[in-house]
C-alpha positions in Angstrom: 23.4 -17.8 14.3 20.6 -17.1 11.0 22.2 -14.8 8.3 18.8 -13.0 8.4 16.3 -12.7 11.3 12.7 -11.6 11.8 10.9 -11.2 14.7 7.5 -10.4 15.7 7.3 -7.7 12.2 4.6 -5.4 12.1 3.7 -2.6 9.6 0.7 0.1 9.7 0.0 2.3 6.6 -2.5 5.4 7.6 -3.8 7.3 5.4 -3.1 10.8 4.5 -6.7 12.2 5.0 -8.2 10.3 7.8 -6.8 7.9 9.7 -7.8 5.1 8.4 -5.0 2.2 8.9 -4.1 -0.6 6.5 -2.2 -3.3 8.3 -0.2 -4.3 6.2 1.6 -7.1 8.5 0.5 -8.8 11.4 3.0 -10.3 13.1 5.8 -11.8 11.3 8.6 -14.0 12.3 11.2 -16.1 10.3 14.8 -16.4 9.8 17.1 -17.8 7.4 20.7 -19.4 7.3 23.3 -18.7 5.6 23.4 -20.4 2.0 19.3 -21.0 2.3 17.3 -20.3 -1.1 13.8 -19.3 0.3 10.5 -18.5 -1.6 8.0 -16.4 -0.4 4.7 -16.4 -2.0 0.9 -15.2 -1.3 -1.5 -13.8 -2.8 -2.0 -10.0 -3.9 -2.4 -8.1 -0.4 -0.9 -10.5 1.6 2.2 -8.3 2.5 5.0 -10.1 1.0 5.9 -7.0 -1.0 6.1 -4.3 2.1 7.8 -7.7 4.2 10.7 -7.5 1.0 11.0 -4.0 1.6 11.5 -3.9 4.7 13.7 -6.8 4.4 15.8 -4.6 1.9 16.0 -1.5 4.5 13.6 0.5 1.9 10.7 0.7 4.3 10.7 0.6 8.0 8.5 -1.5 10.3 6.0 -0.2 12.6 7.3 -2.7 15.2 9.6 -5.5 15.2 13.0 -6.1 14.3 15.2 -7.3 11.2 18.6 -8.3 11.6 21.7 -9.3 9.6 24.4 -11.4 10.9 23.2 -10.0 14.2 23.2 -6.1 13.4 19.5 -5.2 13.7 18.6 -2.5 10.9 16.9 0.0 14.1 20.0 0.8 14.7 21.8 1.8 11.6 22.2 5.2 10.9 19.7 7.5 8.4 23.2 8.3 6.4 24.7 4.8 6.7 21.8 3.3 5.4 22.5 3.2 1.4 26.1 1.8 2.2 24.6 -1.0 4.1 22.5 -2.1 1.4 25.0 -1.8 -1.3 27.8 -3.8 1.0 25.7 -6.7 1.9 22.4 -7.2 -0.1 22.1 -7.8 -4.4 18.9 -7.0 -5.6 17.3 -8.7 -8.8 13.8 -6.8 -10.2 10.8 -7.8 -12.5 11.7 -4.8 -14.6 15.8 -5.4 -14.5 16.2 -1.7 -13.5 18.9 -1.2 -15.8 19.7 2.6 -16.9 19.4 2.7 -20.4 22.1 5.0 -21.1 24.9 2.6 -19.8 25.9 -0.3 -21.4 25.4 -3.2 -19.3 29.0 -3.8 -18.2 28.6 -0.2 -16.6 25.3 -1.1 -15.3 27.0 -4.0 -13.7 29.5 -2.1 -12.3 27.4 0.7 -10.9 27.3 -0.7 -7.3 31.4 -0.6 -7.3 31.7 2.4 -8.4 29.3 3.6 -6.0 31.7 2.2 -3.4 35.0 3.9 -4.5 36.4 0.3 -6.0 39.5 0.7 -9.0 38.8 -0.2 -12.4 41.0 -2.9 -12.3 39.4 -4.6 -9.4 35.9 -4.0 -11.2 37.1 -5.6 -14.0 38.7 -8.6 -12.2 35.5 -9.4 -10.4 32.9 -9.2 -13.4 35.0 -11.4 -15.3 34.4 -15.2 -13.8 30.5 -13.9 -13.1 30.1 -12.8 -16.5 31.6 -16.3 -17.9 29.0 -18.2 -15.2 26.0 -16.2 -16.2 27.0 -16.7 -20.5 26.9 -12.8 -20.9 31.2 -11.8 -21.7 30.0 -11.3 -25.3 26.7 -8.8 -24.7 28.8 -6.6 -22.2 29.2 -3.7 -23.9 25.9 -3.5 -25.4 22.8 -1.4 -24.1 19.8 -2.8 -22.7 17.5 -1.7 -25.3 19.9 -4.4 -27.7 19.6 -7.2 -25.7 16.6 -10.1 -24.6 14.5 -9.9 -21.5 16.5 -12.6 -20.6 20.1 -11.2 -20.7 18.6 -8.1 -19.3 17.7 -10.7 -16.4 21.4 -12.3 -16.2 23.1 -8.6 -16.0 21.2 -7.6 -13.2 21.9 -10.7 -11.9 25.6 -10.0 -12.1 25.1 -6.9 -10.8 23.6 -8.0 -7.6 25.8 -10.8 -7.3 29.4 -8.4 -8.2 29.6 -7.0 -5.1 29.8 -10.1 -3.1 26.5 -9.4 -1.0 25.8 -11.6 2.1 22.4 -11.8 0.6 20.5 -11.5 -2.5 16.7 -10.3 -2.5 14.7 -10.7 -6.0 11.5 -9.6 -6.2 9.3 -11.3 -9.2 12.8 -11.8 -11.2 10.9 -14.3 -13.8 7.8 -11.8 -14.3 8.9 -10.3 -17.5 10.5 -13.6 -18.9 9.3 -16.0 -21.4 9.7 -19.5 -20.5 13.1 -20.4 -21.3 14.6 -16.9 -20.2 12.7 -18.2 -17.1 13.7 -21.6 -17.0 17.5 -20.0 -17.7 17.7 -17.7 -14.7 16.6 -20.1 -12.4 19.1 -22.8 -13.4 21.4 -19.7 -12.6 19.8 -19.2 -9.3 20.0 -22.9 -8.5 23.8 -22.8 -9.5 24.9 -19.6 -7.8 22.6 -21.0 -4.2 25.1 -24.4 -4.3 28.1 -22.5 -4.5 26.7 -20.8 -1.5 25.0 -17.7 -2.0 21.8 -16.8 -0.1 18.7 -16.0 -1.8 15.3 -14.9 -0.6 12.7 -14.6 -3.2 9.0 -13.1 -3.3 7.5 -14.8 -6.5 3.7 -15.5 -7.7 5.4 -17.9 -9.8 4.3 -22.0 -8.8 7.4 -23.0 -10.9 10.1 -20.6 -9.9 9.3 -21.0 -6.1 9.5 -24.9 -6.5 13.4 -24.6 -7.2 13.9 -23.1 -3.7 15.4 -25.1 -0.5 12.1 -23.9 1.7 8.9 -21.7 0.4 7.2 -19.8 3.1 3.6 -18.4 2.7 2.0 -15.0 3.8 -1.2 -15.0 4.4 -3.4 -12.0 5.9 0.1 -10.1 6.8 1.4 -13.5 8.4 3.5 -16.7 7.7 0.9 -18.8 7.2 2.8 -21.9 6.7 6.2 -23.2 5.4 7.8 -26.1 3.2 11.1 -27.9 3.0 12.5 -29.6 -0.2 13.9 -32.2 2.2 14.1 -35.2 -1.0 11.3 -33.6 -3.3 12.2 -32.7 -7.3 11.7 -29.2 -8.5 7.8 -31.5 -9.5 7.1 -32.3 -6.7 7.5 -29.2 -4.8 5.2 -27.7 -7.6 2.7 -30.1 -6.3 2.4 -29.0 -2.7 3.3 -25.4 -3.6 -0.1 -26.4 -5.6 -1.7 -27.9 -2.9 -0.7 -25.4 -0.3 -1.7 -22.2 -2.1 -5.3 -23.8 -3.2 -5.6 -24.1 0.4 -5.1 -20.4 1.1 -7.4 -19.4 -1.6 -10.2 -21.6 0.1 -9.7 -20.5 3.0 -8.5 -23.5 4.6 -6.0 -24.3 7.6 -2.6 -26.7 6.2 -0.9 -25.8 9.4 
């Protein structure tokens, strides 16, 4: 069974004055396994944004369904909502979304807290993520004292501290130079072989061609999709390349 399915996803905006509707998406369908890194990319206005937030239980769809490990998100309750999204999905955000009055081990800890967990057993779990991500020294700084690029690593620790099933990052290389960049993606590649699951909507060529598979929307839909199978983090840039020149023309790669 997928960690994450999709079917037949459809989303309507209207607007507050008259009626007029903005389909946002079509008529999407996808689903990913368990220990999967997937890239989602399209252009501005394709829907990949309202298709993350749905995926993240923020928004809901008009029609069609999203499940997890089977439990499709229709049917969780209004209250139980925020628990579900802080027991089984990280998050990782262009602007970090740090608080600025914590320092970043408390940032870190936030969704632990949020779940009733002892200091101690906070403590024990930030220690081997904070070694992995190179950040044990910067802990008990503030965000305004550290780089874009240990903002980056924080956040994600504090996606990855509460042991989600899934973690959903939305531009996470947008505010980055281009080692920071290059940084958190060797961190992305390292924590996806030891097993974690990652979907990622990115405008980035370079950050989508270290992902296992890269799907495109196009006009609220998935377009089309690529495996790695044998390619280098190069070559996938290539057809990522290829493939999104493609959309922009107008053509059919299908």
């Amino acid at each position: 069974m997928s960690l994450l399915t999709v079917t037949h996803l459809k989303k309507i905006y209207t607007t507050r004055l008259g009626g007029n509707s903005v389909e946002a998406l079509r008529d999407v369908s996808f689903s990913v396994e368990q220990g999967e890194f997937v890239a989602i990319m399209g252009e501005s206005g394709s829907g990949k944004t309202t298709l993350l937030n749905i995926l993240a239980s923020l928004d809901k769809p008009t029609s069609g369904t999203v499940m997890l490990e089977g439990r499709d998100f229709s049917k969780i309750k209004e209250n139980d909502v925020a628990a579900f999204r802080r027991d089984n999905m990280g998050f990782v955000f262009q602007d970090f979304n740090l608080l600025d009055t914590f320092t970043l081990e408390d940032n870190i800890y936030l969704p632990l807290v949020l779940a009733g967990k002892s200091y101690r057993e906070m403590n024990e779990r930030l220690k081997p993520i904070a070694i992995e991500l190179g950040i044990t020294d910067i802990l008990k700084k503030y965000p305004y004292e550290v780089s874009g690029g240990q903002k980056q690593r924080a956040a994600v620790a504090r996606a990855l501290i509460a042991n989600p099933k899934i973690i959903f990052a939305d531009e996470p290389t947008g505010n980055l130079d281009s080692k920071a960049t290059d940084e958190l993606l060797r961190l992305f590649a390292s924590i996806n072989r030891k097993g974690q699951t990652i979907l990622m909507v990115t405008h980035s060529f370079k950050a989508a061609s270290t992902a296992n598979r890269v799907l495109f929307i196009k006009d609220g839909e998935v377009y089309h999709q690529l495996y790695r199978g044998d390619n280098t983090n190069e070559q996938m840039y290539q057809r990522i390349t290829d493939t999104m020149t493609m959309l922009q023309s107008g053509g059919d790669s299908r």
